[in-house]
C-alpha positions in Angstrom: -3.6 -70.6 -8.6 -3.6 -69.9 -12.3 0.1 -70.8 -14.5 -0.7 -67.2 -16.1 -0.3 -64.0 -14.5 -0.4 -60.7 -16.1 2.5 -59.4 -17.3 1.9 -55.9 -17.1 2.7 -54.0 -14.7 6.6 -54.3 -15.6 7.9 -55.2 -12.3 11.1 -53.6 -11.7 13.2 -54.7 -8.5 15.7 -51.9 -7.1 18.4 -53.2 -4.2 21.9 -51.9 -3.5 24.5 -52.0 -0.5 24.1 -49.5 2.4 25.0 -46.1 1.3 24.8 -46.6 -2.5 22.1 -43.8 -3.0 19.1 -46.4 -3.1 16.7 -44.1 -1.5 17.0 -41.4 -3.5 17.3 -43.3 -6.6 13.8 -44.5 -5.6 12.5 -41.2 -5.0 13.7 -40.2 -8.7 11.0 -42.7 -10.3 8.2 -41.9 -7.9 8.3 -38.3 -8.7 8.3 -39.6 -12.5 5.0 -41.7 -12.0 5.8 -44.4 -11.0 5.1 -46.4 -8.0 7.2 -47.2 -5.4 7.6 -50.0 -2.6 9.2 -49.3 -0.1 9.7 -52.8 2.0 12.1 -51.1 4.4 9.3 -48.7 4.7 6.4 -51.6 5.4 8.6 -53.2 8.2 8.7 -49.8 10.0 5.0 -49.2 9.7 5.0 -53.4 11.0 6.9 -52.1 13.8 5.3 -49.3 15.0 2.5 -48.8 17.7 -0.6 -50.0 16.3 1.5 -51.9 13.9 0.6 -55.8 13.0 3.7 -57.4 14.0 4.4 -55.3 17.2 2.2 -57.5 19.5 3.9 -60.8 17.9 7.1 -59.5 18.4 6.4 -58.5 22.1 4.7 -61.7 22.5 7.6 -63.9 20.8 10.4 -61.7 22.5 9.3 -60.2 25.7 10.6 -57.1 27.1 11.0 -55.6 23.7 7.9 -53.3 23.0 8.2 -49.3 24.0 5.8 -47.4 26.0 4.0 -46.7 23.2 3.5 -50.0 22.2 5.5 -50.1 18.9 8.8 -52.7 18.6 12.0 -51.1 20.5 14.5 -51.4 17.6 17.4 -51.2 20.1 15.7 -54.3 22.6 14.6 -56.1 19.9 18.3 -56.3 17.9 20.3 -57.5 21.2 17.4 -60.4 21.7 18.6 -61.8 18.5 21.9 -60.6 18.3 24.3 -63.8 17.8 21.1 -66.1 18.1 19.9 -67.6 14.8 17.5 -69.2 16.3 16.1 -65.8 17.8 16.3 -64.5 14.1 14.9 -67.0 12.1 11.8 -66.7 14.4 11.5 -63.1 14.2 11.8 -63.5 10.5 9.0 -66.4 10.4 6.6 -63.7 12.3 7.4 -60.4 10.0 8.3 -62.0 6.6 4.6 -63.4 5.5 3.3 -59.7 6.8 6.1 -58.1 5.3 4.8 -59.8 1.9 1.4 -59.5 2.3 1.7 -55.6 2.0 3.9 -56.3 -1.2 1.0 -58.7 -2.6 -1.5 -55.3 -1.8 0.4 -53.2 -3.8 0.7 -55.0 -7.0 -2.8 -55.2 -6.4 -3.3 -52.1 -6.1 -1.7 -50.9 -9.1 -2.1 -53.9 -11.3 -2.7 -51.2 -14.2 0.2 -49.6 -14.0 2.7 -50.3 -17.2 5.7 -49.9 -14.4 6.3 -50.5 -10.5 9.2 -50.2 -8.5 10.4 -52.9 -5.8 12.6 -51.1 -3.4 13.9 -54.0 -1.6 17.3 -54.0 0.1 17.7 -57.7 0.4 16.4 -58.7 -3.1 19.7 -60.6 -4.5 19.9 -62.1 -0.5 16.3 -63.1 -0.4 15.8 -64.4 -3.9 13.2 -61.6 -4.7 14.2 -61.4 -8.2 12.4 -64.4 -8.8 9.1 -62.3 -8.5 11.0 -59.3 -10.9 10.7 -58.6 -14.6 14.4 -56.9 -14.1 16.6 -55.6 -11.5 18.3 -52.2 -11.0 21.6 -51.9 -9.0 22.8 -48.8 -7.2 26.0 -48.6 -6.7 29.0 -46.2 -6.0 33.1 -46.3 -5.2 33.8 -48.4 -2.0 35.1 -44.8 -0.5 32.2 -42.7 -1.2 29.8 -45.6 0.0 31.9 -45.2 3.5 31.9 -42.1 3.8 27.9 -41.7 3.1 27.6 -44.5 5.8 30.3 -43.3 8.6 28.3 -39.9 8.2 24.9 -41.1 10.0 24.0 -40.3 13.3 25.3 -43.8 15.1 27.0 -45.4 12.7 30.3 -47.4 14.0 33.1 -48.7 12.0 31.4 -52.2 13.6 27.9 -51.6 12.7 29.0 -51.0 9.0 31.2 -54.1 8.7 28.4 -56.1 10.2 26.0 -55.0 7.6 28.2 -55.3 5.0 28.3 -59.0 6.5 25.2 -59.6 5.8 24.9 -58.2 2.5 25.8 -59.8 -0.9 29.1 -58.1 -2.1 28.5 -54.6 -4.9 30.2 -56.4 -7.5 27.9 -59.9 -7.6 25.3 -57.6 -7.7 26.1 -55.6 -10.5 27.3 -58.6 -12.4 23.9 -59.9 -12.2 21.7 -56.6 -12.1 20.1 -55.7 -15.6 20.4 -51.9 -15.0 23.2 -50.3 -12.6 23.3 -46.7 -11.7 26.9 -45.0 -10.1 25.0 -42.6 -8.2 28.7 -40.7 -7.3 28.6 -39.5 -10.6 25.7 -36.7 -9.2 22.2 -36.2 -9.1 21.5 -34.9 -12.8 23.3 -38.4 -14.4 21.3 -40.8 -12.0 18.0 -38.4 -13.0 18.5 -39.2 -16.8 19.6 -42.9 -16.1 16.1 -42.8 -14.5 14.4 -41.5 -17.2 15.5 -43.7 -20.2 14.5 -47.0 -17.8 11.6 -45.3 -17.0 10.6 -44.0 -20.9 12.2 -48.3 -21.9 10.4 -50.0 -19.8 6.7 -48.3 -20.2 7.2 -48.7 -23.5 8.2 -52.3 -23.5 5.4 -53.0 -20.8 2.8 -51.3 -22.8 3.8 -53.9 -25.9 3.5 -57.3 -23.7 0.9 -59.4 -23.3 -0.4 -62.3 -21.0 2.6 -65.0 -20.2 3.1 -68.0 -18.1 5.2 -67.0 -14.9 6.4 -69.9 -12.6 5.3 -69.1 -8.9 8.5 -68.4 -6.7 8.8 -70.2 -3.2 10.7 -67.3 -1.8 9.0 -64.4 -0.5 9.6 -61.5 -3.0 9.4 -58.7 -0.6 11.3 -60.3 2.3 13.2 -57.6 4.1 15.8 -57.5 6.8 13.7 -57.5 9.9 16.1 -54.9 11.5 15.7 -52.2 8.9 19.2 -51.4 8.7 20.6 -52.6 5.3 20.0 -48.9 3.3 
């Protein structure tokens, strides 16, 4: 593989805790131009019927496909509930396809001055390493409760145990490059949005060719239960 990689497009990684508003925050630069990966999105489309990890997953974990063939969220999370050995296989089978949809999209758009890496375990799963900088949601530990307790299912439980899971807000701002409060409403996250968006075009639209070391972590690695947003 060549030591020199293109530096444009300017590869920007967004993450945040459950409940900070990371969704929407990605939503504000694709409607500005710019596009978006969704990871949590490709593990989903993974999952479901038709979907390139379903058969592994049935295969690997019987008794955990739905009648329509795509992976049974609910099945699949008690076979690896308290088993990190059940885990860390699941994550050997999704992770590499999981990436390989990440690699096709930087393909894909491999003119674009600026993409978007919506990724919620960046920080966990060293994908910064394949970022030119990294965005941070964030919000008040109250208002990121109360957004989470408010979902259809959510338990006091299921929340601690993603919070678990997740690196804490404040490492993540202390080593994020932009952070957004999105409590602070809609219109301020929409013009934080705008002045990276106007910054960073600009500043990819000056660079040229430069070295980039090859990470060994996988940039668009995931949690394989989709539940970290």
């Amino acid at each position: 593989m060549s030591d020199t990689v293109r530096k444009k497009p300017f590869v920007l990684g967004l993450t945040g805790s459950i409940g900070m508003g990371k969704s929407a925050t990605a939503a504000m630069f694709s409607a500005r131009g710019v596009p978006v990966h969704d990871a949590d999105a490709a593990v989903h489309a993974l999952y479901g019927p038709g979907g390139a990890a379903a058969g592994a997953i049935g295969a690997a974990f019987p008794g955990t496909l739905a009648p329509d063939g795509g992976v049974d969220r609910a099945q699949l999370r008690d076979a690896v509930l308290g088993r990190p050995d059940a885990l860390a296989r699941l994550e050997g089978l999704v992770h590499p396809l999981v990436g390989a949809v990440g690699h096709a999209f930087l393909e894909r758009h491999a003119g674009s001055p600026l993409v978007l890496l919506d990724i919620p375990l960046l920080y966990e799963t060293g994908g910064e390493a394949r970022c030119d900088a990294v965005l941070v949601v964030t919000a008040p530990p109250e208002v990121q409760r109360a957004r989470v307790l408010a979902r259809p299912g959510m338990t006091e439980a299921a929340f601690a145990a993603i919070l678990a899971k997740q690196m804490p807000d404040a490492e993540k701002r202390a080593r994020a490059d932009y952070v957004i409060d999105t409590s602070l409403g809609f219109a301020a996250a929409e013009a934080e949005v705008a002045g990276i968006v106007a910054q960073l075009t600009d500043e990819a639209g000056q660079r040229g060719d430069r070295p980039r070391s090859q990470p060994n972590s996988n940039p668009f690695a995931v949690g394989v239960r989709s539940e970290e947003n």
